[in-house]
Structure formats: C-alpha cells, structure tokens
LOMARGU-205139 format. One record per residue (C-alpha): x, y, z; residue in one letter; residue number from 0. Coordinates in steps of 0.001 Angstrom, whole numbers, plus 524288, in hexadecimal, padded with zeros to 5 digits. Layout:
% residues N
REC    xx    yy    zz aa   i
REC     X     Y     Z  a NUM
...
This chain:
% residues 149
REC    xx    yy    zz aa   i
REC 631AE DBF62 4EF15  x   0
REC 62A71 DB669 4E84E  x   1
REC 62F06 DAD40 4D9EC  x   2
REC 6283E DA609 4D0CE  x   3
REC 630A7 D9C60 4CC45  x   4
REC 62C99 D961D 4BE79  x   5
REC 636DD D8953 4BA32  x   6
REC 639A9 D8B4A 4AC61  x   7
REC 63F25 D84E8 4A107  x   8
REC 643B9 D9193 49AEC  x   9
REC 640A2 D9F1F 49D96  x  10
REC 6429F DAE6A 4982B  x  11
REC 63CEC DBC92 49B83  x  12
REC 63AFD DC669 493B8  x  13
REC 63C83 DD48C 49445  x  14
REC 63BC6 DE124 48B64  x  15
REC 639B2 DD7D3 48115  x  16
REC 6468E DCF21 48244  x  17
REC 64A83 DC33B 48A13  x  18
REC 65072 DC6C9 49649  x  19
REC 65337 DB9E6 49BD6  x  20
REC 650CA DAAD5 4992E  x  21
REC 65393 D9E98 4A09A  x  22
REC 65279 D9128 49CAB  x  23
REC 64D76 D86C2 4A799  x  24
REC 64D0E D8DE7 4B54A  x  25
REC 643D4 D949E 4BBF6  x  26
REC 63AFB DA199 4B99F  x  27
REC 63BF3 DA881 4C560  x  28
REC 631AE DB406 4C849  x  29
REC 6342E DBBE1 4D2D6  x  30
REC 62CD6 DC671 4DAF4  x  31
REC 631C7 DCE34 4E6C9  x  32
REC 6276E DD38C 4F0AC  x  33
REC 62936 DDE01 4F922  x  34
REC 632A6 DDBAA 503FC  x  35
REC 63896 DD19E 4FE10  x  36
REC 647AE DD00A 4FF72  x  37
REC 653FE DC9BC 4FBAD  x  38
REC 64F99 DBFE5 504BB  x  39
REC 64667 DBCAF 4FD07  x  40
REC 64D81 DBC4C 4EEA2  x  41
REC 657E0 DB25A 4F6AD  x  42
REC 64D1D DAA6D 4FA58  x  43
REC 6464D DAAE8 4EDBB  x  44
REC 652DC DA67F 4E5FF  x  45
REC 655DD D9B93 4EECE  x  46
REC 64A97 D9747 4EA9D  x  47
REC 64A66 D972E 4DD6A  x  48
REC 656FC D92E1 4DCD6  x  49
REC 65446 D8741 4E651  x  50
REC 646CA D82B5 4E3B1  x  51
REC 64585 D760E 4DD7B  x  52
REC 63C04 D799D 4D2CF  x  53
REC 64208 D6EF7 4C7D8  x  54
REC 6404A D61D0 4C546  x  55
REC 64BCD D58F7 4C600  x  56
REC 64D0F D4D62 4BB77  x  57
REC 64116 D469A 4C4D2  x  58
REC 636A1 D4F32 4C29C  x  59
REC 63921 D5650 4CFEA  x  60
REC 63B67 D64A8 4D303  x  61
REC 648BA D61C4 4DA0A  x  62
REC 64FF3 D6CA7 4D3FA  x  63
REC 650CC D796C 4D4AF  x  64
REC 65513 D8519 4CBD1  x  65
REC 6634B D8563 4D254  x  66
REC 66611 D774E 4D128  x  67
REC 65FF7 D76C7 4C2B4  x  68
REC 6672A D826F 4C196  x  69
REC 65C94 D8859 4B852  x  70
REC 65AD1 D96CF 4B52D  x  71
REC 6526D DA191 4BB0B  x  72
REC 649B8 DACC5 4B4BE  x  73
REC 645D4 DB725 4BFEF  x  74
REC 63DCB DBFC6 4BDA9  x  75
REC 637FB DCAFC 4C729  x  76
REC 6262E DC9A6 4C748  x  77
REC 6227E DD38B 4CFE0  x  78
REC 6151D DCB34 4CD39  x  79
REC 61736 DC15F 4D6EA  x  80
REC 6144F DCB65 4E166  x  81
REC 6078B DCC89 4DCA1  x  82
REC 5FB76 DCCD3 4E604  x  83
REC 5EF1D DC8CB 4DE81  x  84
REC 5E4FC DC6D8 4EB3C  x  85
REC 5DE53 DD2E1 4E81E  x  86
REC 5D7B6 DD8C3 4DA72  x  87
REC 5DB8A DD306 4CD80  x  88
REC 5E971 DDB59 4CC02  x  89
REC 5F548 DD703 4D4C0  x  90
REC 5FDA4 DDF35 4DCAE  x  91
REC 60976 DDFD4 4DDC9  x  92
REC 60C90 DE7AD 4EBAA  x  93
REC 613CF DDACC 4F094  x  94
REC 61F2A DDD89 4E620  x  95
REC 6298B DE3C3 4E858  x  96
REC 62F8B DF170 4E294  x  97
REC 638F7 DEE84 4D6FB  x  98
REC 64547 DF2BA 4DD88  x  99
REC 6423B DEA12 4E801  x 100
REC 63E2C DDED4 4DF48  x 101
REC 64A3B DDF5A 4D4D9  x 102
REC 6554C DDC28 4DC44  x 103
REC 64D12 DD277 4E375  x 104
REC 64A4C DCA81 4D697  x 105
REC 6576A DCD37 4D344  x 106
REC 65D57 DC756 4E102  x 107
REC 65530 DBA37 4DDE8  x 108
REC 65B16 DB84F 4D007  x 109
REC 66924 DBCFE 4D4C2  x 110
REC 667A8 DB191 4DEF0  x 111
REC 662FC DA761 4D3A4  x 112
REC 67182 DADD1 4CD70  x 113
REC 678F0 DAB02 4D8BC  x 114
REC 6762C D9D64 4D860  x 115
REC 67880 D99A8 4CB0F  x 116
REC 66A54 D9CB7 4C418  x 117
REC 66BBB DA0F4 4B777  x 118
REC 66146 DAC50 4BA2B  x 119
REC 65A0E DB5CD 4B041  x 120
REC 652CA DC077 4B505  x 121
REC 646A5 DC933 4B05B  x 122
REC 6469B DD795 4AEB6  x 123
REC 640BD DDE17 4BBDE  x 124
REC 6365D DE681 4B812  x 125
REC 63414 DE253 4AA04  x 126
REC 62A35 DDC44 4A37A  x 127
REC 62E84 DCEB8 49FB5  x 128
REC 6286B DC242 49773  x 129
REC 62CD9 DB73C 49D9C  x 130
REC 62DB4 DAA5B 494AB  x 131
REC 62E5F D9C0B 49CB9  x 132
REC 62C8A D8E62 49B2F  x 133
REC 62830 D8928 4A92E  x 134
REC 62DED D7C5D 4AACA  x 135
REC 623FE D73E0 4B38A  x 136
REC 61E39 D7D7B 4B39F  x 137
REC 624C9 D8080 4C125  x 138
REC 6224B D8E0E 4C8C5  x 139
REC 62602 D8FF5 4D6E9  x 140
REC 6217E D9AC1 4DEA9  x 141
REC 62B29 DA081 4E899  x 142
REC 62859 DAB88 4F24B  x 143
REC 6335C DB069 4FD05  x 144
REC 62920 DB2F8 50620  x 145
REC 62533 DA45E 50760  x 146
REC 63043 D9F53 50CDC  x 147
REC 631A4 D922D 5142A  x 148
C-alpha cells in the first residue's frame, strides 16, 4: 500500500456535486492498495500516519504528529499511485488492485485512524471527486508498506 500524505490547514472532497466531507487542520491522506497487499499493510500504514511527526511544535520543529496534535484526516482511495510510467507516455495501472480488494483495505486504514481518536472523513470509492486543500508548509510525505525498516 502506498499514501501520500499532504498536512493541511483545512480540507473537503467533493462528489456528485456536493461536499462529502471537510476537515479543518489535519492531514490529506491518499491512499492506494497494490496487488497482494493486506491488512498487514493498512495496520502498518495507519501507525504511521497516526505516529509520524509531520508538525511543527511552537519551535519551528516537526515534533508532532497527527495523534498528539490530534488533527483530522481526509482519506481518500487513488488507485493512481500504483501507476507505472517507465514505458510510453500513458501509465498503467496493472500494480493496483481490484476494487473489492482495495475498498475494505482503504476502509481498514481510516477505521484504524477511528480507533484511535482521529476525527476521520472519508472519500467515495469509485467516484469522481474534486478535492479542495490548503497545504500547510507545504508538507507531503510519501509512505509505501513495502519499504519498511
């Protein structure tokens, strides 16, 4: 699994015309689930962006982290992070995996954010969505479960 992780000042997505969701300082959380990819894998991608210390305490310094700022998280599924773009000039996207694989994977990462006190807002699977943010830094952290330490 992989997540692009965007710090925010405030946040909302969009779908079918009509705000689904908004947060106000937090993090954007993208998230896309390859094949083979497990609940292993949404575990170890929540701890993460629960735990990582992404914002700055009163210093200047990133010493805190969404759970001890106790900010707010958007998640939203992008297939697109999957994509390979070595060959041609279109991606492809054989990496990703199958919807009903992907969905409750997604879904297992925010649920985790829930279970620890994250006020969490989730995109529409499948939808078309218009994401509005305001980057704070900016700050974006890329995450992948298949680079662990």
């Amino acid at each position: 699994m992989r997540a692009l992780l965007q710090r925010v000042s405030g946040a909302s997505v969009e779908a079918d015309d009509q705000v689904i969701g908004s947060i106000d300082r937090g993090l954007v959380t993208l998230v896309g689930v390859a094949k083979g990819d497990s609940p292993d894998d949404a575990r170890y991608l929540a701890d993460r962006i629960l735990h990582l210390r992404i914002f700055e305490d009163t210093a200047g310094k990133l010493n805190h982290s969404l759970w001890s700022t106790r900010g707010a998280c958007l998640v939203v599924s992008q297939f697109t992070l999957l994509a390979n773009t070595r060959r041609g000039r279109r991606p492809d996207f054989l990496a990703a995996a199958v919807p009903a694989v992907a969905a409750p994977l997604v879904g297992d990462v925010a649920a985790r954010l829930r279970a620890e006190g994250i006020s969490v807002v989730e995109g529409r699977f499948g939808a078309r969505m218009v994401m509005r943010l305001a980057n704070d830094g900016p700050v974006t952290i890329w995450l992948d479960s298949r680079e662990r330490a």
